[in-house]
DOBA-583319 format. One line per field, with one value per atom (N, C-alpha, C, O): residue in one letter; chain; x, y, z; atom name. Coordinates in Angstrom, 2 decimals. Layout:
N
lomi <- c(A, ...)
kedren <- c(A, ...)
X <- c(X, ...)
Y <- c(Y, ...)
Z <- c(Z, ...)
mimar <- c(CA, ...)
//
This chain:
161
lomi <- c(X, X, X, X, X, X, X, X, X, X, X, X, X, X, X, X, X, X, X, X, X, X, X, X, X, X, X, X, X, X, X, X, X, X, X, X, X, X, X, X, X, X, X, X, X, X, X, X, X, X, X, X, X, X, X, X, X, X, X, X, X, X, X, X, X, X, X, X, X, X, X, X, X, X, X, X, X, X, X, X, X, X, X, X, X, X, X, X, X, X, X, X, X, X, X, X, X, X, X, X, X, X, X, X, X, X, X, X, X, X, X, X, X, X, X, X, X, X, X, X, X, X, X, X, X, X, X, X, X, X, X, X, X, X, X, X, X, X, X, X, X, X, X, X, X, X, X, X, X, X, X, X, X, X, X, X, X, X, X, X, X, X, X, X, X, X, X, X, X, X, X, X, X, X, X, X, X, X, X, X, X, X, X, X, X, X, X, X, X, X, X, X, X, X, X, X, X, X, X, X, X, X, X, X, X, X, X, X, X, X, X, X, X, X, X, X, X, X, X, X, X, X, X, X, X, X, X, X, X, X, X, X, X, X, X, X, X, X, X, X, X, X, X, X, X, X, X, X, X, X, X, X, X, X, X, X, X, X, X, X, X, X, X, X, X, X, X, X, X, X, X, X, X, X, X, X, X, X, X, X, X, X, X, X, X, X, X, X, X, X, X, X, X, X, X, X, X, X, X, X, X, X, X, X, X, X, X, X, X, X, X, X, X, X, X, X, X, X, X, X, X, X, X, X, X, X, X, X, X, X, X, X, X, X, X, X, X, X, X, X, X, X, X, X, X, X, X, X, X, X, X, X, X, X, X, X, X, X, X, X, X, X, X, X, X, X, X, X, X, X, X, X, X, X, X, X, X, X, X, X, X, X, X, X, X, X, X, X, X, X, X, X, X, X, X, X, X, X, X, X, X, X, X, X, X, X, X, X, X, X, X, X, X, X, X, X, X, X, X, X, X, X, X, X, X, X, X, X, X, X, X, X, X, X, X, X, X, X, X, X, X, X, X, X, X, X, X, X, X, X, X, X, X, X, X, X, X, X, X, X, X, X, X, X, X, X, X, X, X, X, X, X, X, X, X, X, X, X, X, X, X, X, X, X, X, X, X, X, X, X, X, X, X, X, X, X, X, X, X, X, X, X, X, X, X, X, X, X, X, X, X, X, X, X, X, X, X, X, X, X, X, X, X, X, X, X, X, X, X, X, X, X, X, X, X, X, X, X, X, X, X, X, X, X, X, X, X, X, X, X, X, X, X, X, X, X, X, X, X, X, X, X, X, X, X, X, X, X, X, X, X, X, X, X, X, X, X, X, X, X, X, X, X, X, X, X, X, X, X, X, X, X, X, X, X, X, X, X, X, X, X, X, X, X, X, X, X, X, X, X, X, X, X, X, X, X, X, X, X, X, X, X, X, X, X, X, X, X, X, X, X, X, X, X, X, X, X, X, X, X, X, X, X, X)
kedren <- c(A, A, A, A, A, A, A, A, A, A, A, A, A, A, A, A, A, A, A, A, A, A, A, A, A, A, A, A, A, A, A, A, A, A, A, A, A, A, A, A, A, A, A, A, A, A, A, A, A, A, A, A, A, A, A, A, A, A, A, A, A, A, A, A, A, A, A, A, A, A, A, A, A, A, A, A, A, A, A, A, A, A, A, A, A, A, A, A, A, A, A, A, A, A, A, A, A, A, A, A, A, A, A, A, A, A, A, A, A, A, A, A, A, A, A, A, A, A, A, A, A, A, A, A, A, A, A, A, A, A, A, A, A, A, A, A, A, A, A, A, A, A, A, A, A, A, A, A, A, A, A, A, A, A, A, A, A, A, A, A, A, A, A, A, A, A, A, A, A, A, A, A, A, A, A, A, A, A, A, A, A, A, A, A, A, A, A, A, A, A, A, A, A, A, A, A, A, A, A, A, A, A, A, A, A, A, A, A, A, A, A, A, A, A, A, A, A, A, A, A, A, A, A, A, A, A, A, A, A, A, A, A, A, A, A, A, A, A, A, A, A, A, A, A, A, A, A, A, A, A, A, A, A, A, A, A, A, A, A, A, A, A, A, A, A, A, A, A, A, A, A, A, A, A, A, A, A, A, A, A, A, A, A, A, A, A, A, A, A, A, A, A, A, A, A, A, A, A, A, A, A, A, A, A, A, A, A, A, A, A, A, A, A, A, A, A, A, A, A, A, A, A, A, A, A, A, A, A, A, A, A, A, A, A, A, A, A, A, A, A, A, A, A, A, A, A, A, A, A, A, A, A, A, A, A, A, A, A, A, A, A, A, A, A, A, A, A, A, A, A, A, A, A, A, A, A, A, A, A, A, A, A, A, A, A, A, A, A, A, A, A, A, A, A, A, A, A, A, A, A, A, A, A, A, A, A, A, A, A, A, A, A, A, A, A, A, A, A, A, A, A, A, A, A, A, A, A, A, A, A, A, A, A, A, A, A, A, A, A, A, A, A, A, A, A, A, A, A, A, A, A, A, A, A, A, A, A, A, A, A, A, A, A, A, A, A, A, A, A, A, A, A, A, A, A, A, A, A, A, A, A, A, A, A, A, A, A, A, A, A, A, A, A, A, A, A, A, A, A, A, A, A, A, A, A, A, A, A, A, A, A, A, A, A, A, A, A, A, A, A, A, A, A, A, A, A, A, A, A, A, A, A, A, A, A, A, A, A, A, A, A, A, A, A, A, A, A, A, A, A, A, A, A, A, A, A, A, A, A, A, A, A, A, A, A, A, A, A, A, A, A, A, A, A, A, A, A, A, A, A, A, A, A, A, A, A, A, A, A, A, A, A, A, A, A, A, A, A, A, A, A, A, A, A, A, A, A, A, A, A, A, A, A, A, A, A, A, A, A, A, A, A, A, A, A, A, A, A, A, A, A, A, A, A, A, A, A, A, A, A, A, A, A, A)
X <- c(3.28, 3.18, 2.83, 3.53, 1.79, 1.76, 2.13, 2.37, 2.20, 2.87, 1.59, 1.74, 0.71, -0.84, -0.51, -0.18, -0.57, -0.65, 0.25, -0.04, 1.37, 2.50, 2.75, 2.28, 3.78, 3.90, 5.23, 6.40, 4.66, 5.93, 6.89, 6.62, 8.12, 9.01, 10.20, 11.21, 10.22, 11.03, 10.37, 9.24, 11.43, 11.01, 10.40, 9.43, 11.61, 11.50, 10.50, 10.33, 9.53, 8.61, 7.37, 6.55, 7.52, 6.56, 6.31, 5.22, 7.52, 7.82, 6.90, 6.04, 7.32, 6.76, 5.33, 4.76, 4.47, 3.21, 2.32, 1.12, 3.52, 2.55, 2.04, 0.94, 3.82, 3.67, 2.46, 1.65, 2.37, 0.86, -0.39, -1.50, -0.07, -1.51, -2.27, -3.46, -1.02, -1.01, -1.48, -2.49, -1.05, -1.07, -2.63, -3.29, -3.31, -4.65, -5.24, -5.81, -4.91, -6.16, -5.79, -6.80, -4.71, -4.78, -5.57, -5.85, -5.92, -6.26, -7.93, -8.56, -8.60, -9.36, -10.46, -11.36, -9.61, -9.74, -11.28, -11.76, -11.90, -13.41, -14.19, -14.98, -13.78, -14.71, -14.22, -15.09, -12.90, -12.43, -12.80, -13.72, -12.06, -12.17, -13.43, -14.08, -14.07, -14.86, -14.20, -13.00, -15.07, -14.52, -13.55, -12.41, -14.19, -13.48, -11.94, -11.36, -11.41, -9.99, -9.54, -8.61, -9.66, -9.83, -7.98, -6.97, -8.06, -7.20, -5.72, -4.68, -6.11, -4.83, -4.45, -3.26, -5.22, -4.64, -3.89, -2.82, -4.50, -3.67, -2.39, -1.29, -2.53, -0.76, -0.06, 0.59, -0.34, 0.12, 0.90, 2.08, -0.03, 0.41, 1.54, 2.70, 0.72, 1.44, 2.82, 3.77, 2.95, 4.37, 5.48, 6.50, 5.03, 6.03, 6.01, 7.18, 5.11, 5.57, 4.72, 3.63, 4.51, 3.79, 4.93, 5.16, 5.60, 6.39, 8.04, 9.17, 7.62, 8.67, 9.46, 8.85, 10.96, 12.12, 11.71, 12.65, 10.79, 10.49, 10.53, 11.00, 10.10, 9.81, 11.24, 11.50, 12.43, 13.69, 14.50, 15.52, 14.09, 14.93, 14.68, 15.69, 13.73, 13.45, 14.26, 15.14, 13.79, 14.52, 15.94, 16.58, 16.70, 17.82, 18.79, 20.01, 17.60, 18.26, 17.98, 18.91, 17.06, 16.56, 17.79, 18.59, 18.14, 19.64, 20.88, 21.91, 20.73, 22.30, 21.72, 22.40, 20.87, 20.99, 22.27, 22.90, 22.19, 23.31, 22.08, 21.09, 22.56, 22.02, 22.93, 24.06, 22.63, 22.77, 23.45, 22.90, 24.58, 24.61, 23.67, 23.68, 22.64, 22.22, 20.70, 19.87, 20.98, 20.28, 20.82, 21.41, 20.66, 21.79, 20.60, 19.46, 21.01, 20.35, 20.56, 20.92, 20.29, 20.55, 21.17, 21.12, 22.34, 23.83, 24.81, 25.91, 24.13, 25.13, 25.34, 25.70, 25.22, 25.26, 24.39, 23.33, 24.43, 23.92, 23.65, 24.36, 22.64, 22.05, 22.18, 21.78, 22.76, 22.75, 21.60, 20.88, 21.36, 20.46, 19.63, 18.62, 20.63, 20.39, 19.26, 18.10, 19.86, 19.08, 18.17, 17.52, 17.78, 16.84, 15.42, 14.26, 15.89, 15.01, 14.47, 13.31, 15.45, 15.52, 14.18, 13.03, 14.82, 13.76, 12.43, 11.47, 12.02, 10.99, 9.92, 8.77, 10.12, 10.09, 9.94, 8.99, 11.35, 10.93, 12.07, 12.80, 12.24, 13.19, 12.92, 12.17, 13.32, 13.20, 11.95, 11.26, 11.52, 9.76, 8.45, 7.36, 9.41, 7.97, 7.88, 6.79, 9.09, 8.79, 8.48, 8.10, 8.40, 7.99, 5.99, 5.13, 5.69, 4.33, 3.84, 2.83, 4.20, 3.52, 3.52, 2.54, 4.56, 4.57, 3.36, 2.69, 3.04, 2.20, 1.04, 0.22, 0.59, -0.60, -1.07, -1.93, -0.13, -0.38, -0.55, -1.41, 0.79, 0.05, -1.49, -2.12, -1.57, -3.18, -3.94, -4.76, -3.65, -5.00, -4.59, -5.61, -3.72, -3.10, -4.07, -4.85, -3.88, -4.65, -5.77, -6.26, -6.47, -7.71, -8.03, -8.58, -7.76, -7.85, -7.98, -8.94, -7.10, -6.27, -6.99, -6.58, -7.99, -8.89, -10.50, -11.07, -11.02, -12.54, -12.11, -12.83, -11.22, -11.38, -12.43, -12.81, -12.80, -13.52, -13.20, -12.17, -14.12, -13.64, -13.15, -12.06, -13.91, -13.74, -12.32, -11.69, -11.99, -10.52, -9.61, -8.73, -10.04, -8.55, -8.70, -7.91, -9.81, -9.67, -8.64, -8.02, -8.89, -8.59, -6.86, -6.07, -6.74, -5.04, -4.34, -3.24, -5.15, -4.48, -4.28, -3.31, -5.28, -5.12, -3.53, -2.53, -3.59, -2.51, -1.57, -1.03, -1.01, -0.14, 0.26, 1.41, -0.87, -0.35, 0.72, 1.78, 0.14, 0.69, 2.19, 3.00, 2.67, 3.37, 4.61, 5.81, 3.87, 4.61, 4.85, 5.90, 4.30, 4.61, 5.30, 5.97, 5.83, 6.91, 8.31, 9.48, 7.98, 9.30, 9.72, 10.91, 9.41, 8.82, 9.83, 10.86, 9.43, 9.42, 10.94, 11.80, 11.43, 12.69, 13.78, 15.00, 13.17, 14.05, 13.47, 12.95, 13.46, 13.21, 13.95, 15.09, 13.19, 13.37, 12.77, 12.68, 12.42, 11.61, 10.50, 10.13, 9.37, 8.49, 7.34, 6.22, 7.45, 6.20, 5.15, 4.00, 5.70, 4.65, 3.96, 2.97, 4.73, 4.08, 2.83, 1.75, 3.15, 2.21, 1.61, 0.61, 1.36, 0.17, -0.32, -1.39, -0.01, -0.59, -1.60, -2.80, -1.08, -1.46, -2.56, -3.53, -2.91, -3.13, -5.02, -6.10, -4.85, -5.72, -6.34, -7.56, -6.06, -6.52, -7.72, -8.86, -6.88, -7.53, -8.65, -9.72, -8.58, -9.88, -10.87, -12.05, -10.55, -11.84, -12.23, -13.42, -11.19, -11.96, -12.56, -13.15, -12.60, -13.32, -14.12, -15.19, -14.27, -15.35, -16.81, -18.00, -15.98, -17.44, -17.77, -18.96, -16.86, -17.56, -18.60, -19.29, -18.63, -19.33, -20.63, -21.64, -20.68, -22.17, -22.95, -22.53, -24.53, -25.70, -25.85, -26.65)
Y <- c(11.91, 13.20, 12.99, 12.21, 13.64, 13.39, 14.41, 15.55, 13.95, 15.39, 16.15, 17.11, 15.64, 15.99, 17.47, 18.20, 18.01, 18.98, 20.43, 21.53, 20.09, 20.36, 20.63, 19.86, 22.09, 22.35, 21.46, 21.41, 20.97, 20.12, 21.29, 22.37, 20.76, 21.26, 20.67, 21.38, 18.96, 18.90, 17.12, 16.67, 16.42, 15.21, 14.08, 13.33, 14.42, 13.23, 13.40, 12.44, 14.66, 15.14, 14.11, 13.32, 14.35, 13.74, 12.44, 11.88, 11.89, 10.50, 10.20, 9.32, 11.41, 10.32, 10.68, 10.01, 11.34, 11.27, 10.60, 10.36, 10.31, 8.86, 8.02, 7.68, 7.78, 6.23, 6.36, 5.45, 8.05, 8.02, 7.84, 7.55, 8.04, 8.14, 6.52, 6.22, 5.64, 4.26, 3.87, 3.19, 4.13, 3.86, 4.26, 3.24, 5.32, 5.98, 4.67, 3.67, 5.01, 3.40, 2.25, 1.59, 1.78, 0.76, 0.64, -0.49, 1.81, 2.07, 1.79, 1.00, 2.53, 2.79, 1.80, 2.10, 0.57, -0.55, -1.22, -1.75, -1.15, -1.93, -0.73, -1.09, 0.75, 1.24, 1.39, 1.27, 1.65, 1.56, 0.34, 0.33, -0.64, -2.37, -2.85, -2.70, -3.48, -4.61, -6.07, -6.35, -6.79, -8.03, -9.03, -9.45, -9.20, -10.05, -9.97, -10.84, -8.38, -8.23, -7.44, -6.77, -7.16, -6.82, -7.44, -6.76, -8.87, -9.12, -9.52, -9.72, -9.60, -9.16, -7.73, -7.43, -6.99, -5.16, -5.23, -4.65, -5.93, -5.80, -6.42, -5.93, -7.23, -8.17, -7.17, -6.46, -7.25, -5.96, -4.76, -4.48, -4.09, -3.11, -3.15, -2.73, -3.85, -4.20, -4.60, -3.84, -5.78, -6.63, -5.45, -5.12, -5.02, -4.37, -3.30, -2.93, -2.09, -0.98, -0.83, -0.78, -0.75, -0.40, -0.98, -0.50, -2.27, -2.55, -2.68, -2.84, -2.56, -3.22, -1.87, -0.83, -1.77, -1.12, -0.48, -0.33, -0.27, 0.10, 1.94, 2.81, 2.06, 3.65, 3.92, 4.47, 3.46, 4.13, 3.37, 3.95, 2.45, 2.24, 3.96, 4.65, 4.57, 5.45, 6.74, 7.46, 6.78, 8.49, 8.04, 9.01, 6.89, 6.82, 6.91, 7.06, 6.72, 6.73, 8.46, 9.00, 9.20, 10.55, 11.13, 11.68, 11.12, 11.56, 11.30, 11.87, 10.51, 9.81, 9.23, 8.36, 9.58, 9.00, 9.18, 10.15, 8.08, 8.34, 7.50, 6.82, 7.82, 7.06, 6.26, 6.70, 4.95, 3.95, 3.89, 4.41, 3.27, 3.49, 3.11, 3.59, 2.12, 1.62, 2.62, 2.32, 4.30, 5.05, 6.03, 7.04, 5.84, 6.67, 7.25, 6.79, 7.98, 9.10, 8.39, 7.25, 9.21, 8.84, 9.04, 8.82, 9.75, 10.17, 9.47, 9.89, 8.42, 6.98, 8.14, 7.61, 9.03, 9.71, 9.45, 9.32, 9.27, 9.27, 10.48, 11.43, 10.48, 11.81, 11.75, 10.92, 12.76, 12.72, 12.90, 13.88, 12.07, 11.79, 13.73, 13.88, 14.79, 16.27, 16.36, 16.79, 15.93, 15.92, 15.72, 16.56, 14.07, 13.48, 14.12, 13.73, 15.17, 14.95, 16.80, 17.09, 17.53, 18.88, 18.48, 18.93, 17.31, 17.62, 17.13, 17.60, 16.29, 15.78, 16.76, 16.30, 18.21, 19.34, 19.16, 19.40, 18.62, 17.68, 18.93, 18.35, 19.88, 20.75, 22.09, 22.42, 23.32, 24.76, 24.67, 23.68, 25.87, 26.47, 25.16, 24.84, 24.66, 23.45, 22.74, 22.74, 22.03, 21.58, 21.59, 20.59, 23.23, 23.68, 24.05, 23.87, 24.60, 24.52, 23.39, 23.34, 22.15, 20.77, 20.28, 19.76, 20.50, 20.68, 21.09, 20.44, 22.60, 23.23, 23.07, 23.92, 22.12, 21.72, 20.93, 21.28, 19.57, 18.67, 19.08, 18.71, 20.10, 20.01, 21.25, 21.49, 21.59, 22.23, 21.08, 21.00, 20.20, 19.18, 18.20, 17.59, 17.98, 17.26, 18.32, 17.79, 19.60, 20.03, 20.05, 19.96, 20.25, 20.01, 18.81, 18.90, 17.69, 16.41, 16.35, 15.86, 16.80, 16.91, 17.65, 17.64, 18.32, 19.43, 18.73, 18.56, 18.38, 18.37, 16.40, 15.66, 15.87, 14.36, 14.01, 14.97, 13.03, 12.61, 12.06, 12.42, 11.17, 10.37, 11.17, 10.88, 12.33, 12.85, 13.90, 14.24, 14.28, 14.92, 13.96, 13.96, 12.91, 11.78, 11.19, 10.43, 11.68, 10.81, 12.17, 12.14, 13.39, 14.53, 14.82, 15.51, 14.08, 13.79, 12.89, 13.09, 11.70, 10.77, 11.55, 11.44, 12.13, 12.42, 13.26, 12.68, 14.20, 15.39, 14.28, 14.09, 13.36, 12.74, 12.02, 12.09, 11.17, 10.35, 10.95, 10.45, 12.13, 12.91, 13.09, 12.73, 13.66, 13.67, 12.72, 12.97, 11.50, 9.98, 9.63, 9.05, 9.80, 9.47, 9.95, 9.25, 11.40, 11.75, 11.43, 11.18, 11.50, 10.88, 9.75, 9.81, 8.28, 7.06, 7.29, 6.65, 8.02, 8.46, 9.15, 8.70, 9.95, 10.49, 9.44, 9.45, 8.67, 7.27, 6.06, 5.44, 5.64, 4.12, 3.29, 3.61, 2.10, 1.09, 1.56, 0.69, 2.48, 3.16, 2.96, 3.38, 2.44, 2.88, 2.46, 2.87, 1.81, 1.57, 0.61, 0.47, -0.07, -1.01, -0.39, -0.88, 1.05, 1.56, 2.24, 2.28, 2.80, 3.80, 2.80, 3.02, 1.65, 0.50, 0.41, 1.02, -0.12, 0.12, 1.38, 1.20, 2.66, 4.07, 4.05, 4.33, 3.76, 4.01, 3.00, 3.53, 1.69, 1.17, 1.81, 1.79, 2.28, 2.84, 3.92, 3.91, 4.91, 6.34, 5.83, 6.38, 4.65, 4.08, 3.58, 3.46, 3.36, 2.46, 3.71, 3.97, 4.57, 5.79, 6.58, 7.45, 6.52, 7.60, 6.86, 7.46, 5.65, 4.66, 4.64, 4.36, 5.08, 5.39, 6.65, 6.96, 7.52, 8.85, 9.20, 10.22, 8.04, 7.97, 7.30, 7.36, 6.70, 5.98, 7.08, 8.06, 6.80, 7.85, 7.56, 8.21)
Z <- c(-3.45, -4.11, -5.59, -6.22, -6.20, -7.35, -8.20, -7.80, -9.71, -10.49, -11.41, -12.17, -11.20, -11.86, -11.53, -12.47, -10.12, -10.23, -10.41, -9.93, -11.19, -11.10, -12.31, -13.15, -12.88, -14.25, -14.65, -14.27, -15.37, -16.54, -16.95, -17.48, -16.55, -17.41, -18.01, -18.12, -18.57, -18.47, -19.29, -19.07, -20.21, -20.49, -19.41, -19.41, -18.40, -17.36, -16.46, -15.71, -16.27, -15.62, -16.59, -16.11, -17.66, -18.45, -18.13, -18.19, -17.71, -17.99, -16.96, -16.95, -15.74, -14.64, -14.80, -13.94, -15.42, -15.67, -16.26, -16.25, -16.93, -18.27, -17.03, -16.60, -16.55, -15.11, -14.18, -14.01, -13.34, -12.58, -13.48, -13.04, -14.86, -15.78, -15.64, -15.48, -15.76, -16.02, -14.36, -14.23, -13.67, -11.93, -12.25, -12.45, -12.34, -11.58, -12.48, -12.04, -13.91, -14.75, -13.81, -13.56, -13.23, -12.82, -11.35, -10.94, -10.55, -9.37, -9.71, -9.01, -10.89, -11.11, -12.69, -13.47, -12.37, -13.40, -13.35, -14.35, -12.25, -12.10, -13.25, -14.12, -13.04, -13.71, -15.27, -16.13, -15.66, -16.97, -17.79, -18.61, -17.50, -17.87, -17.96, -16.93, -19.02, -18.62, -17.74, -17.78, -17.08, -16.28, -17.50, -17.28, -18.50, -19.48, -20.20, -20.85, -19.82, -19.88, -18.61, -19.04, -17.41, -16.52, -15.95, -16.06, -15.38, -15.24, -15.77, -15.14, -17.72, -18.10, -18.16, -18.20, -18.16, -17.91, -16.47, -16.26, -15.60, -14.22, -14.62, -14.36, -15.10, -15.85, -15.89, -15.12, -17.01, -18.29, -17.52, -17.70, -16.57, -16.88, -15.32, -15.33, -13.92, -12.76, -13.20, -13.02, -13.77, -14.11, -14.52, -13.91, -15.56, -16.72, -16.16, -16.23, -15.31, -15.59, -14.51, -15.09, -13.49, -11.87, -10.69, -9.58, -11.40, -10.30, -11.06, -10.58, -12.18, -12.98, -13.32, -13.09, -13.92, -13.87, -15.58, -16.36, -15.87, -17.63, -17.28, -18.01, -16.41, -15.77, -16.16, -17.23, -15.08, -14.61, -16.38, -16.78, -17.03, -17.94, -18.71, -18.55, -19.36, -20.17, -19.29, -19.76, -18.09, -17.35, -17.68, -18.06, -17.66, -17.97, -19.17, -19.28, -20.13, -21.37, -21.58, -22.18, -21.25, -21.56, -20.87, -21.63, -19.31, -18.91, -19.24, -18.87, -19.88, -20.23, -21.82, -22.37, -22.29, -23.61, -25.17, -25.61, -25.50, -26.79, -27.98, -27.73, -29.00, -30.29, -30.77, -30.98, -31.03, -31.83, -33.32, -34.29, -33.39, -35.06, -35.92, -37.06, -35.48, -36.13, -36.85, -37.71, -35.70, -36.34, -37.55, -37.16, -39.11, -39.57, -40.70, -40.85, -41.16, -41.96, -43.76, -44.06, -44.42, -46.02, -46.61, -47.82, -45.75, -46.46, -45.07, -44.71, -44.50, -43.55, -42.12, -41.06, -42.12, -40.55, -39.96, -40.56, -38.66, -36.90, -36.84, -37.16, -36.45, -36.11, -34.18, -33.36, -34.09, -32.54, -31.29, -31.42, -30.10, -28.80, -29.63, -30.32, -29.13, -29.15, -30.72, -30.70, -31.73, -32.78, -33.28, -33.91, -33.07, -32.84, -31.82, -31.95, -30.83, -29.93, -30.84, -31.12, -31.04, -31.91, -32.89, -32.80, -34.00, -35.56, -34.82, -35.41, -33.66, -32.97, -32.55, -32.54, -32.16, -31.61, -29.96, -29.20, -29.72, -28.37, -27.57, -26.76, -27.61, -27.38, -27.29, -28.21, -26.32, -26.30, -26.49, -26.25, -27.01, -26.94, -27.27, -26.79, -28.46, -28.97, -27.67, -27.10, -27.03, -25.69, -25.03, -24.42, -24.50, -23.17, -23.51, -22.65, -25.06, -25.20, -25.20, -24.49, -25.84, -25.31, -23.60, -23.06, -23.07, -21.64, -21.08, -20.28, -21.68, -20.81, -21.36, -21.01, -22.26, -23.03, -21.67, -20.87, -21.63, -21.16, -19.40, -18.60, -19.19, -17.29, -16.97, -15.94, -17.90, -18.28, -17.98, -17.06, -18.77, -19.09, -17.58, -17.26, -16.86, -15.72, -14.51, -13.73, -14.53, -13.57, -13.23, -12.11, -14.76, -14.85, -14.13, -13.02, -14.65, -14.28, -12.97, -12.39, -12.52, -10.75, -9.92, -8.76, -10.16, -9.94, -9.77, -8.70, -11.07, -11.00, -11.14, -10.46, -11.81, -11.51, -12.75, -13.42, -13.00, -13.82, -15.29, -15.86, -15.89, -17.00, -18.07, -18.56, -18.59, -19.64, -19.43, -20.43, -18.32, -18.12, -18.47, -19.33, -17.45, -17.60, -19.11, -19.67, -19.57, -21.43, -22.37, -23.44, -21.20, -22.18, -21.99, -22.64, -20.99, -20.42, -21.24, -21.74, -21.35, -21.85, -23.73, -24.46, -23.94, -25.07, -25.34, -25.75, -25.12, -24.97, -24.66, -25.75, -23.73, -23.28, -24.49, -24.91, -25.20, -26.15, -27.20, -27.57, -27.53, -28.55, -28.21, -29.06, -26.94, -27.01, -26.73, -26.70, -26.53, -25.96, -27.19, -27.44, -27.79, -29.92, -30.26, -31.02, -30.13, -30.81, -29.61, -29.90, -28.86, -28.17, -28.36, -28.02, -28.84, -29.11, -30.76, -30.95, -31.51, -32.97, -32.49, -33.24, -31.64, -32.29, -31.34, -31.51, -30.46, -29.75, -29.99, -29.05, -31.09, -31.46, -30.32, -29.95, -29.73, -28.95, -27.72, -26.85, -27.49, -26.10, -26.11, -27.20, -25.42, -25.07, -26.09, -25.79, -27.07, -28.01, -27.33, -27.75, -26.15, -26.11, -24.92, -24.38, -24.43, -23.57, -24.03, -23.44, -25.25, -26.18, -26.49, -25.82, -27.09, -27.39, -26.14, -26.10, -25.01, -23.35, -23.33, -23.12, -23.55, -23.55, -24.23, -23.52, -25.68, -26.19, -25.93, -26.17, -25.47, -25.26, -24.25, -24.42, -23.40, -22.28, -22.19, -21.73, -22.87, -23.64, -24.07, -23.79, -24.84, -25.87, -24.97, -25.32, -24.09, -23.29, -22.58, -22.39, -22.15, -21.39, -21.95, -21.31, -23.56, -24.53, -24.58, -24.69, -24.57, -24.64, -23.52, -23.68, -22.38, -21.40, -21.49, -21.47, -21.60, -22.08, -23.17, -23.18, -24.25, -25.65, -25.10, -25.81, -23.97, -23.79, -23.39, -22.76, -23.94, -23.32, -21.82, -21.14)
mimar <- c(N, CA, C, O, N, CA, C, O, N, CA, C, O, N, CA, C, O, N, CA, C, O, N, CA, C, O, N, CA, C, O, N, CA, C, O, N, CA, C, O, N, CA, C, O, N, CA, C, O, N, CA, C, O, N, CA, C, O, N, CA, C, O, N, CA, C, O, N, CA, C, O, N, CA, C, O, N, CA, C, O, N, CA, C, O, N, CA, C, O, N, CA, C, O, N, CA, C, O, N, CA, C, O, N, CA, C, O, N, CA, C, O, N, CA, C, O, N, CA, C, O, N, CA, C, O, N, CA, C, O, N, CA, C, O, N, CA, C, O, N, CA, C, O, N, CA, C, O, N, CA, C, O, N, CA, C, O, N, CA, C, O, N, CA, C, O, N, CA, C, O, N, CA, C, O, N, CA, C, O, N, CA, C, O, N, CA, C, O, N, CA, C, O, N, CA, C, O, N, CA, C, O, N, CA, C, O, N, CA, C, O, N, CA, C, O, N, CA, C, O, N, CA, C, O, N, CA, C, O, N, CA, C, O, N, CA, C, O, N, CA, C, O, N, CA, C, O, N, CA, C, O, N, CA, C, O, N, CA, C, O, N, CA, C, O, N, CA, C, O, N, CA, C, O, N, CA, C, O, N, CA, C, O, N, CA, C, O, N, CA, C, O, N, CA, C, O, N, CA, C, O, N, CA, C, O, N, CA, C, O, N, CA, C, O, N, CA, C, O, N, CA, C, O, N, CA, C, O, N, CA, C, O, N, CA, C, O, N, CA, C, O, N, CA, C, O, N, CA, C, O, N, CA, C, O, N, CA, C, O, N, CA, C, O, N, CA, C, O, N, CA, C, O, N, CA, C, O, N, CA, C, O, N, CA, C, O, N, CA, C, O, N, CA, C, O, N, CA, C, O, N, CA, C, O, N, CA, C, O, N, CA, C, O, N, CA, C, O, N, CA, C, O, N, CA, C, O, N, CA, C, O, N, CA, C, O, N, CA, C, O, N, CA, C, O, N, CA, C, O, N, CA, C, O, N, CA, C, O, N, CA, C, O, N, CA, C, O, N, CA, C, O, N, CA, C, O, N, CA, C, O, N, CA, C, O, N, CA, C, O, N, CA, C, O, N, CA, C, O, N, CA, C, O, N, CA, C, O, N, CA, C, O, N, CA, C, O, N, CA, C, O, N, CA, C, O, N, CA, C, O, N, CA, C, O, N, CA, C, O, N, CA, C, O, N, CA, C, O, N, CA, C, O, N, CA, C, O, N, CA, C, O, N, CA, C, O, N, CA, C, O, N, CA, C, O, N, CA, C, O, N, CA, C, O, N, CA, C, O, N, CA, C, O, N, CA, C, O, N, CA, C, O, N, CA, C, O, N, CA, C, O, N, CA, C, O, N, CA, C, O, N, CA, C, O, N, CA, C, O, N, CA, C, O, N, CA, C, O, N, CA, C, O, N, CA, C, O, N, CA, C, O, N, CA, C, O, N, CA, C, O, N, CA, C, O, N, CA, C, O, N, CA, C, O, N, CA, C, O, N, CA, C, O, N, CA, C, O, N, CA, C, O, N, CA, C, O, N, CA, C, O, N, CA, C, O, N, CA, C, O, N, CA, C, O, N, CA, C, O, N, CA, C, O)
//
């Protein structure tokens, strides 16, 4: 079942979209990839996060998350999991309109298929994988460097004549 076509409502909905975003590039790697990095992207992305537990580490910290002391503000307070995700606009309306940015651009995708949707997915996605990334330090950055290469090579065949 996939969640492409399905309205987001919810962080962990997201989550699992990044994961199919990453799955379809990896399904769809002869035409993304040139041959010369081809099989470390299969590494990369198979090992750590196609077969690997990086998916269920993040839904777990998003359900059960706490913050760290070692996150503290400029007057020595912890700002709380709730807070953090609040000043992010990762919460109520800002949430639910990035939500519905992104399963817009997921349907589309899910619908007509093609490079320049899935470049226009990954886009919207990144954005909001950054600020989640940004209000939970230790999550996910090397997923967003992963992410982020991806997008680039797929804006990359879209840019050829």
């Amino acid at each position: 079942m996939t969640i492409l076509n399905q309205r987001l409502e919810s962080l962990e909905q997201f989550v699992e979209l990044v994961f199919e975003s990453l799955e379809i590039a990896s399904q769809c790697k002869m035409l993304i990839f040139p041959s010369s990095v081809r099989e470390e992207f299969s590494f990369a992305v198979e090992e750590k996060y196609i077969r690997g537990e990086e998916k269920q580490r993040i839904l777990q910290f998003l359900q059960h998350g706490t913050m760290s002391d070692r996150l503290s503000t400029f007057d020595g307070e912890s700002p709380t999991f709730e807070q953090r995700l609040y000043a992010a606009g990762l919460t109520g309306p800002e949430l639910n309109y990035k939500l519905a940015e992104i399963s817009q651009a997921a349907n589309v995708f899910y619908e007509k298929g093609g490079a320049l949707n899935f470049s226009a997915l990954l886009k919207k996605a990144l954005i909001l994988l950054k600020s989640l990334i940004g209000a939970i330090p230790g999550i996910g950055s090397a997923l967003q460097e992963l992410m982020d290469f991806i997008e680039q090579r797929v804006k990359d065949l879209t840019a050829r004549p």
